[in-house]
C-alpha positions in Angstrom: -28.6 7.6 6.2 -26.3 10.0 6.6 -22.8 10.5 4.8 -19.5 12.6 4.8 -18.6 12.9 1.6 -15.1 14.2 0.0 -16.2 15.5 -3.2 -18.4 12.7 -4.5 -16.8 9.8 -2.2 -18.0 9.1 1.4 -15.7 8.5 3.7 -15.8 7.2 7.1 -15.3 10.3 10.1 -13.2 10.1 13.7 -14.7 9.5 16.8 -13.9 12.1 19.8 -12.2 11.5 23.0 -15.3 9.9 24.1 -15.4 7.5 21.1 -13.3 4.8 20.0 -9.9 4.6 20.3 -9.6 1.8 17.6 -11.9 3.4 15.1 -10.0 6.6 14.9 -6.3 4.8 14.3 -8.5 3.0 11.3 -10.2 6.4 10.3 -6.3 8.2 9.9 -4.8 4.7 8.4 -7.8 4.8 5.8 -7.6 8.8 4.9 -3.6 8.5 4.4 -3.7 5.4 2.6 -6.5 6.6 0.1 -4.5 9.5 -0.5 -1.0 9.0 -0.4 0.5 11.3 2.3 -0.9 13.9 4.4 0.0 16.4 6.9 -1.8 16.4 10.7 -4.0 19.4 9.6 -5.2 18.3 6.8 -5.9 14.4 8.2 -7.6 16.4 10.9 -9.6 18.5 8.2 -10.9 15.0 6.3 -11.7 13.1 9.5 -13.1 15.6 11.8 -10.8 14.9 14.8 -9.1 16.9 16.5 -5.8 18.3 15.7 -4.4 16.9 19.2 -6.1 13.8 18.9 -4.5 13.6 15.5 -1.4 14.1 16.8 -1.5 11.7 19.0 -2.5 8.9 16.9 0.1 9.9 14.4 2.8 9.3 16.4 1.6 6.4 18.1 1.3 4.7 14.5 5.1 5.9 13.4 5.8 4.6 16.7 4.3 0.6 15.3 5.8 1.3 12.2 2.7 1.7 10.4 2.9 5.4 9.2 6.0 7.0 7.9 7.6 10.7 7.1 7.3 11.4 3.3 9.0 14.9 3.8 7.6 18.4 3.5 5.1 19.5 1.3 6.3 23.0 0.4 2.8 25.1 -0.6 2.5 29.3 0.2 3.9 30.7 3.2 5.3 29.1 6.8 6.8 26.2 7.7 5.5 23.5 5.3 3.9 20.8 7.1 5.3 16.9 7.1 3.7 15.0 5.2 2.9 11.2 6.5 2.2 7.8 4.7 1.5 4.6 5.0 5.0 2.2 5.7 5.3 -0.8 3.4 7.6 -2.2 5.6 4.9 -2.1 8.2 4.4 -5.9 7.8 3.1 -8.0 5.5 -0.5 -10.3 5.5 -0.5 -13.4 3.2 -3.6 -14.5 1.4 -4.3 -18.1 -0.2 -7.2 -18.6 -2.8 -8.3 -22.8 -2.4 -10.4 -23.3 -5.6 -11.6 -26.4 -7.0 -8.5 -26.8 -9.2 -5.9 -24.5 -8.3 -4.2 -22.4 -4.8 -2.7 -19.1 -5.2 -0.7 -17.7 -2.6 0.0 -13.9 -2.1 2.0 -12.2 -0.1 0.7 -8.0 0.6 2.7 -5.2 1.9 1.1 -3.0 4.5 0.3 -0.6 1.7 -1.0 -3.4 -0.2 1.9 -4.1 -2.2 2.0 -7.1 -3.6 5.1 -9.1 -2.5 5.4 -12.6 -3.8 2.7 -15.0 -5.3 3.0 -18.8 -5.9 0.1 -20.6 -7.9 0.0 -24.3 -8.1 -2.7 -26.8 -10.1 -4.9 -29.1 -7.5 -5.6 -33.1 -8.6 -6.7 -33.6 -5.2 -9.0 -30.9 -3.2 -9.6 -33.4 0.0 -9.1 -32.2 3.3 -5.8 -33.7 3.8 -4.2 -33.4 0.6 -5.4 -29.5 0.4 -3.7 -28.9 4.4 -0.5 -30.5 3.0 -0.7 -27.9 0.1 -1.6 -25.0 1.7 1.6 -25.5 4.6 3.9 -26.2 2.0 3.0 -23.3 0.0 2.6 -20.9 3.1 6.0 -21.8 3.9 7.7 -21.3 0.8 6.1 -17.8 0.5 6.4 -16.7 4.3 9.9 -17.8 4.4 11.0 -15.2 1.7 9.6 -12.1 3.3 12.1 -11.1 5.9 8.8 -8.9 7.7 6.0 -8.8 10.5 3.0 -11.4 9.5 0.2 -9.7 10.5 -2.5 -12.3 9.0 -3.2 -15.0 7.3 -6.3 -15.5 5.3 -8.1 -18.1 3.1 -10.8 -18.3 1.1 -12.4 -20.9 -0.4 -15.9 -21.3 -2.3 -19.3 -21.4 -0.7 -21.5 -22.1 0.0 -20.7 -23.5 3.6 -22.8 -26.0 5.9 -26.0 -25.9 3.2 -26.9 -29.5 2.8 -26.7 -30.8 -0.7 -24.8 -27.8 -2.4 -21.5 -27.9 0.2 -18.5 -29.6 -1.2 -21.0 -31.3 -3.7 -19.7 -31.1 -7.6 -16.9 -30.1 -9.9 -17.2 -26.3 -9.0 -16.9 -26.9 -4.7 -14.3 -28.7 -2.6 -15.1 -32.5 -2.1 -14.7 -33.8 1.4 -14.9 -30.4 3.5 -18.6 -30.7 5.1 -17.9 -30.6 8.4 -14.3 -29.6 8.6 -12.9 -26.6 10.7 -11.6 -25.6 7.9 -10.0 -22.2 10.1 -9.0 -24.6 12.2 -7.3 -27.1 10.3 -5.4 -24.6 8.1 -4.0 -22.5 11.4 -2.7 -25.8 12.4 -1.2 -26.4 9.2 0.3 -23.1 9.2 1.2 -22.2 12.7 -0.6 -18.7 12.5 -4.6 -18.0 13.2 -6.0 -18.4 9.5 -9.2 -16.3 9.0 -11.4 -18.1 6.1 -13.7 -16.6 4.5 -16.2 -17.1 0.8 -13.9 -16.6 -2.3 -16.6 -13.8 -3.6 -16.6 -11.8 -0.6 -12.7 -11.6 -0.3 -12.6 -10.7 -4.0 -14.7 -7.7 -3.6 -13.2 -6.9 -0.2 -9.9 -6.9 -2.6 -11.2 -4.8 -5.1 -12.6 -2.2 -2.3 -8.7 -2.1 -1.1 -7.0 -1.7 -4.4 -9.1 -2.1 -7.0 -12.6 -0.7 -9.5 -13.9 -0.5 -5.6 -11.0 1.6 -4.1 -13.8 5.1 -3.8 -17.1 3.5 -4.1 -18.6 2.4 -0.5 -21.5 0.2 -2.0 -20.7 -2.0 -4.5 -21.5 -5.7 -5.7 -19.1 -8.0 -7.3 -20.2 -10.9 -9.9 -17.1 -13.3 -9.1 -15.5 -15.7 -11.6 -14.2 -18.6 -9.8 -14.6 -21.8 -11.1 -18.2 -21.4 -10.5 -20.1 -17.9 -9.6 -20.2 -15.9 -6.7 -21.2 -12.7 -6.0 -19.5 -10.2 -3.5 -21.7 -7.2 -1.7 -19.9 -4.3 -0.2 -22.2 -2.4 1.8 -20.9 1.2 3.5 -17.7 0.1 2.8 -17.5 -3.3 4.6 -18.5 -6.6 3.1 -21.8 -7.9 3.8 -22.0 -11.8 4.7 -25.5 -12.8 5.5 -26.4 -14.3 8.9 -24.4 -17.8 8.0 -21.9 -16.0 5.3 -23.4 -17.4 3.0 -24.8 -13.7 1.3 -24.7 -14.0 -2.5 -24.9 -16.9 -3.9 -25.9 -15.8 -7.1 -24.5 -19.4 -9.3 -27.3 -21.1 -7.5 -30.1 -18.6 -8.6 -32.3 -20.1 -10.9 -32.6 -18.6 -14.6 -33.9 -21.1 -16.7 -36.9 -22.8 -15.0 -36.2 -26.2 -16.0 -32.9 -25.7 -17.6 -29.7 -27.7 -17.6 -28.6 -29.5 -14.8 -26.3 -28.0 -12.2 -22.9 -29.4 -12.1 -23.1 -28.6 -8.4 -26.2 -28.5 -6.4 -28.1 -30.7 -8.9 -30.9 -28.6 -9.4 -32.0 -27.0 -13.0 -31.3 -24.0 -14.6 -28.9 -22.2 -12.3 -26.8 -19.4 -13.2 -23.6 -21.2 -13.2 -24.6 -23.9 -15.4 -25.0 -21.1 -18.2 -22.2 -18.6 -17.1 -19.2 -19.9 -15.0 -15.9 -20.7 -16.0 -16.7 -24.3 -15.3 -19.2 -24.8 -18.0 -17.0 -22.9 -20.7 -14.3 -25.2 -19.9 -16.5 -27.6 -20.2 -18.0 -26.3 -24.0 -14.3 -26.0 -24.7 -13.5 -29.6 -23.8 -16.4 -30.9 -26.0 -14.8 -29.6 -28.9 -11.7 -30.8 -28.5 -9.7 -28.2 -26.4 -8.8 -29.8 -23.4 -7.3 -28.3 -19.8 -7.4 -24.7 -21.0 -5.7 -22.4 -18.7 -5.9 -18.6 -18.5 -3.0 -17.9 -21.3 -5.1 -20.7 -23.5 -8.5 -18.5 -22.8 -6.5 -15.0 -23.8 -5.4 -16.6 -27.1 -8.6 -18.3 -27.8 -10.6 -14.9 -27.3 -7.9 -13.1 -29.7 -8.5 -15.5 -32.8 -12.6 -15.3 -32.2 -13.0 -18.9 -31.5 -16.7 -19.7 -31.7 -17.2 -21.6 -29.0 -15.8 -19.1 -27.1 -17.5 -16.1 -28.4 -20.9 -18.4 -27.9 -20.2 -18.7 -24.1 -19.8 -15.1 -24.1 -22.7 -14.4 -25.4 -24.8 -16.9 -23.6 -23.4 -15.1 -20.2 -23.8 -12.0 -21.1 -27.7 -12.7 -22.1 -28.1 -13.8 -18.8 -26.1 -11.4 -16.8 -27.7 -8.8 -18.1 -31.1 -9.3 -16.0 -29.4 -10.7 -13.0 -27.7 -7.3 -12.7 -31.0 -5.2 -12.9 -32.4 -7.7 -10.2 -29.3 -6.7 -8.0 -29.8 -3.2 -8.5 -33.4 -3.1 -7.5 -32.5 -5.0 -4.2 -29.3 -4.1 -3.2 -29.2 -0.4 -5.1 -25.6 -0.1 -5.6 -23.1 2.4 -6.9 -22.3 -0.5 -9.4 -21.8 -3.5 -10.3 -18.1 -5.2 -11.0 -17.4 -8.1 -12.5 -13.9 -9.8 -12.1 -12.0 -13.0 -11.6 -10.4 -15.9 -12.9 -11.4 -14.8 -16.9 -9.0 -12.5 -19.1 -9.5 -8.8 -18.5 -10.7 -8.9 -22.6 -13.0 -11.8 -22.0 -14.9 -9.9 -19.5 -14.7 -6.9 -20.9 -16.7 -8.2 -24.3 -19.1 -9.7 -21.4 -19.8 -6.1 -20.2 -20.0 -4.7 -24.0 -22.5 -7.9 -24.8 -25.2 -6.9 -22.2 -26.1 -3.5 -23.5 -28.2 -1.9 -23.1 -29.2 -3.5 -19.6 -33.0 -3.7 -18.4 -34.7 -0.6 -16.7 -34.0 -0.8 -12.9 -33.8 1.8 -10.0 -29.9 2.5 -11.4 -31.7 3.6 -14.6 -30.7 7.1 -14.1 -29.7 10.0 -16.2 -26.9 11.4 -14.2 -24.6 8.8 -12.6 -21.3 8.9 -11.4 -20.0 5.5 -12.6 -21.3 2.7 -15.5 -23.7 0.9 -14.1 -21.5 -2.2 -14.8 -17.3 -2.3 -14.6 -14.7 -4.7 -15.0 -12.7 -5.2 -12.0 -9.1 -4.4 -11.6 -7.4 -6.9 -9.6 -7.8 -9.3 -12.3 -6.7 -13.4 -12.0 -5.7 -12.9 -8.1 -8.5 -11.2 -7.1 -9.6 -13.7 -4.7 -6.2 -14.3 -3.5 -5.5 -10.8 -2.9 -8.8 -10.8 -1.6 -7.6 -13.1 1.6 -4.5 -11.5 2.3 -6.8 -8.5 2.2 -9.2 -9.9 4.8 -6.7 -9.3 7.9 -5.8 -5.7 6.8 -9.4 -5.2 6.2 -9.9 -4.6 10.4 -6.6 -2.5 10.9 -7.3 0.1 8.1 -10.6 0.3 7.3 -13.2 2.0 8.9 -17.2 1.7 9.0 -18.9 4.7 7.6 -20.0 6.9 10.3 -22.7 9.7 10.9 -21.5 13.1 10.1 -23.2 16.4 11.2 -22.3 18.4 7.9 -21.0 18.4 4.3 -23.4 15.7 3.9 -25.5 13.9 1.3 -29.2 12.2 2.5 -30.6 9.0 1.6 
C-alpha cells in the first residue's frame, strides 16, 4: 500500500474532476479541520487538487455554513491569503452511550466541540424502559442547542445477533435480541439514529479528537462495563462482516478459568479485566455502587483491592496487546473508557516491558501502548462522532509521490 504522508502522518488526497465529488468536500473538510485554518493554496498543496477545484469547493462549503473566514494570514510579500476554518456553528450531531447501567448524552459542534452532556444511572436496560430514556434525554439535550442536527447516533455494547452472548449477563443489555434497535430509537427520537458497537464509536472518537487524531491505524482496548476493543484501519473503523470486529472480552485467557458473567464460558478476558468484575472485587469487600469519583479516590489512597485489579489486568493485557500487534500491526494501541485517566495510566505502567511482537522495533514514532484522551465520554462522544465521521473524513487514497511503501 501506498501513502501520502505530511511529515510522518498520512493523509487522505483529492480526487480530480473525474473523481468524486463527495470525497473531495471530505478531503478539504478533513485538511482544515486537522489544522485549524488554511488558505486555497495551501489546502490545494496538502490535497493534491487543483487550485480551481479548491476554489470551488471552498465556497460551496461557506456557502452550507460549514467553512468559515479566519482572516488573513500576513507571511512575506503580496497580498496575504484568507485563511478558512471549520464553522462551529455549522450544526451540531448528538451522540448517546446505552451501557448496562448508565446513558450519556452529548451534544458536538461541527468542529467537535462539545456542547452539552446529560448522564443518568439505568435500573432498568429493557427495550421499553431504555426507548423512554433515550427520548427524554434526547429531548432535553436537543432542545437547548438552538442549531442544525445533522445526526443522531447510539451506541450500545456488542456483541449483536450471536446466540448465547447478546443481551445475555450483567455486562450486555437484557431484552434487546431481536430488536431494531435503529429503528426503535429513530422512532423514539423523531431523527434517523445510526447505532453502532460502544468500542468502535470510542475509537472512531478518539480518531476525531483524541490519542488517535494523526495516527490512521490504530486499536482501541475499550472500558465499558465489560471490554471491547475498537480497530481503526486507514483511518476508518473496521467492523467485521456482522460488526461484530473485536470482541476481545470474550477471548479466552485462562483455559478453564472463572466463569464469564456474560457469555458463560471460562476464562474470558473480561472476567479478569473489565470494570464489571472490579466493581465486583470492590463490592465483596464492602464498597458498594462505586462510581467514577469513588474509583479516583480509591486509586489515590492505594486501596488493595484496587491496586490487585490493576495488576491482574495489566498481567493479562500485556499479551493480548502483543497478539494484536502481530495480527492487526498497528501504529498503537490505546486504551480508554469508563476508568480514571490514573487508573489506566498505572495499567499501562504495570504491563512493562510488553512481549516481543512485530511492534518490537527500535525506532518508533509512538509507545507501543497510550492512554486515550477522550476519557469517561469516550463512547458517547464516540456516537455523536459516528454521523460526522461520513461528512469529514476521508478514506486514505493512493498517491503518486511523497510516499511511504508497505
Amino acid at each position: 500500500m501506498t501513502i501520502h504522508t505530511i511529515g510522518a502522518h498520512p493523509v487522505a488526497i483529492g480526487k480530480n474532476p473525474e473523481r468524486s465529488r463527495d470525497h473531495n468536500r471530505r478531503v478539504v473538510l478533513d485538511i482544515v479541520r486537522r489544522h485549524g485554518s488554511l488558505g486555497r493554496a495551501h489546502i490545494a498543496k496538502l490535497t493534491q487538487l487543483t487550485p480551481q477545484a479548491v476554489a470551488n469547493i471552498v465556497d460551496e462549503l461557506m456557502g452550507e455554513g460549514l467553512l468559515m473566514e479566519t482572516g488573513r494570514l500576513r507571511s512575506g510579500r503580496g497580498q496575504p491569503p484568507i485563511q478558512f476554518a471549520v464553522n462551529p456553528e455549522g450544526g451540531v450531531t448528538i451522540g448517546v452511550e446505552i451501557a448496562a447501567d448508565h446513558m450519556v448524552t452529548v451534544a458536538l459542534d461541527f468542529a467537535g466541540r462539545l456542547r452539552g452532556q446529560r448522564i443518568t444511572p439505568l435500573k432498568d436496560t429493557t427495550p421499553g424502559s431504555i426507548i423512554s430514556a433515550f427520548s427524554r434525554e434526547f429531548s432535553g439535550l436537543a432542545g437547548s442547542l438552538g442549531s442544525k442536527l445533522l445526526g443522531v447516533g447510539a451506541v450500545m455494547p456488542g456483541p449483536f445477533e450471536i446466540d448465547g452472548m447478546t443481551s445475555v449477563g450483567p455486562t450486555t443489555l437484557s431484552g434487546w435480541a431481536g430488536v431494531d434497535a435503529a429503528e426503535a430509537l429513530s422512532q423514539a427520537c423523531g431523527h434517523a439514529v445510526v447505532v453502532e458497537n460502544d468500542a468502535t464509536a470510542a475509537a472512531v472518537g478518539e480518531r476525531l479528537f483524541g490519542s488517535g487524531l494523526s495516527i490512521s491505524n490504530f486499536c482501541m482496548i475499550y472500558f465499558g462495563v465489560g471490554l471491547g476493543l475498537g480497530i481503526i484501519q486507514d483511518g476508518a473503523p473496521y467492523r467485521g462482516a456482522f460488526g461484530n470486529a473485536g470482541e476481545i472480552g470474550h477471548v479466552t485467557v485462562v483455559p478453564k478459568g472463572r466463569l464469564c458473567p456474560s457469555c458463560g464460558q471460562c476464562g474470558c478476558l473480561e472476567a479478569y479485566a473489565s470494570v464489571y468484575v472490579l466493581k465486583q472485587q470492590l463490592a465483596a469487600v464492602g464498597i458498594a455502587d462505586s462510581e467514577f469519583s469513588d474509583l479516583e479516590r480509591l486509586h489515590a489512597e492505594g486501596h488493595p483491592t484496587l491496586m490487585a485489579w490493576i495488576e491482574d489486568a495489566a498481567t493479562y493485557f500485556g499479551p493480548m496487546v502483543a497478539m494484536l500487534e502481530n495480527i492487526l500491526d498497528p501504529q498503537t494501541v490505546i486504551l480508554g473508557g469508563a476508568l480514571p485517566d490514573a487508573i489506566i495510566d498505572e495499567i499501562v505502567v504495570r504491563m512493562g516491558p510488553l512481549p516481543t511482537s512485530v511492534a518490537s522495533r527500535r525506532q518508533r514514532e509512538l509507545p507501543r501502548v497510550i492512554r486515550g484522551k477522550t476519557g469517561q465520554l469516550t463512547a458517547a462522544l464516540g456516537a455523536a462522532a459516528i454521523p460526522l465521521f461520513d461528512i469529514v473524513t476521508p478514506k486514505l487514497e493512493i498517491s503518486p509521490g511523497n510516499t511511504i511503501s508497505a
